[in-house]
N, C-alpha and C positions, 0 to 999 in steps of 0.2 A: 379329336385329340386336343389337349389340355395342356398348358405349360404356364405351372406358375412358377414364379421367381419372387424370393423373398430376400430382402433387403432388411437389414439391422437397423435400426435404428438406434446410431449409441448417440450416449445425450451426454454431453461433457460436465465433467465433476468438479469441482475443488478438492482437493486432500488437504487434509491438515495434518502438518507433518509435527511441527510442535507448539506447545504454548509457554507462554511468558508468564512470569508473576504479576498479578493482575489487583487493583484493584477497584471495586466499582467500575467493569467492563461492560460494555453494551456492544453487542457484535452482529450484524447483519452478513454475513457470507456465501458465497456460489458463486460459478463459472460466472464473472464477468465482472463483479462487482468483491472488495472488500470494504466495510464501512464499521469501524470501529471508534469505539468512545469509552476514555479512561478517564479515572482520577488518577492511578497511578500506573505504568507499563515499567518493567525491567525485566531484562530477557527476551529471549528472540520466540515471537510468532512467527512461524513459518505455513504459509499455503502454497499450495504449487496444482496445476494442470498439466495433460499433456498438450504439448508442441510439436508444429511441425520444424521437421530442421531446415533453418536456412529464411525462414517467416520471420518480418518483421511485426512486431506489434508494437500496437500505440497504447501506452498505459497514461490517461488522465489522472492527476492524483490532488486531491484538496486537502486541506490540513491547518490548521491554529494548534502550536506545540508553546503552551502557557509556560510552562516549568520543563527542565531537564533539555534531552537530544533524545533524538530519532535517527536511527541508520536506516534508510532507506534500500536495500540488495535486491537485484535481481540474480537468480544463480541460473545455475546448468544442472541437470542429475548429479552429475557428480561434488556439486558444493562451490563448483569453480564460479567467483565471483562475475560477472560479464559486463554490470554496472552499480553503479551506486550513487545516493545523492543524501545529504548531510540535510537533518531539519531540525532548529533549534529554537529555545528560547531567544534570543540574543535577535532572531531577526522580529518575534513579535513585538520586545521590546521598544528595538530601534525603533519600528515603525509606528507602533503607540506614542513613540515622543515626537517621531517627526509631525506627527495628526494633531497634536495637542499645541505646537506652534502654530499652529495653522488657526487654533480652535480657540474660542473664549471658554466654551463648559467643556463639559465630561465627553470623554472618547473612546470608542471603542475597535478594537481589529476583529474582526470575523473569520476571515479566511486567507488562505494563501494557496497559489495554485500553479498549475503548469501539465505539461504530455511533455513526456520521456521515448522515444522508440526503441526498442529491444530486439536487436537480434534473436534468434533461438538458435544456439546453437548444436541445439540434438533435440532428444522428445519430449523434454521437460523442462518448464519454465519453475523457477522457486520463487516464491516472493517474500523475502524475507524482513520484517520491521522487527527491528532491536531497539527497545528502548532504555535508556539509562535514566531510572525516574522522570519519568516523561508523565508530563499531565497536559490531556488534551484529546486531540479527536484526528484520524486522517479517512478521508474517502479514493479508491482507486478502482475506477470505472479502465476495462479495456475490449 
């Protein structure tokens, strides 16, 4: 006698729920990674996965936002905000003058970075980037 037992194997996805106005986009996307590069972003990208409820994840995120703002969202299924983080011009700025005191030539910012941890609060994590003419690049590794 014979017993086989078969197991699913599900391979987890990104959705792309919506896009932004874009332009000269460069986009890299799937379960684990978003890495986008804009000249111009306005309007909300939205990707999301599913979650487990109650899971916290660790979302790494990099980013140089030259021109404009970035809204950073984490949502819920239902759109309910959970967190959020502000990414602007004003800080590449600041921090290109603060290097240029430091510096006798030319200076440049590259990156800026940080991990955020996210509750899940049900089966869907959204990851929503809104930008308001935003030029520039973010990567979010989780």
């Amino acid at each position: 006698m014979c017993i086989l037992i078969f197991t699913a194997c599900s391979k987890k996805s990104l959705e792309f729920e919506s896009i932004a106005n874009h332009v000269n986009v460069v986009e890299e996307s799937e379960y684990g990674k978003i890495k986008m590069e804009f000249a111009k972003l306005d309007g909300e990208d939205i990707r999301s996965f599913s979650s487990k409820e109650g899971k916290i994840y660790a979302f790494k995120y990099s980013y140089l936002i030259a021109e404009g703002t970035i809204e950073l969202q984490f949502r819920d299924s239902q759109d309910n905000v959970i967190t959020k983080i502000t990414l602007s011009e004003d800080e590449y700025k600041e921090a290109k003058k603060d290097l240029k005191k430091d510096s006798d030539g030319e200076v440049e910012v590259y990156e800026f970075g940080s991990t955020i941890h996210v509750k899940s609060s049900d089966k869907k994590i959204k990851i929503a980037i809104i930008g308001k003419d935003a030029k520039g690049n973010i990567n979010i590794t989780w």
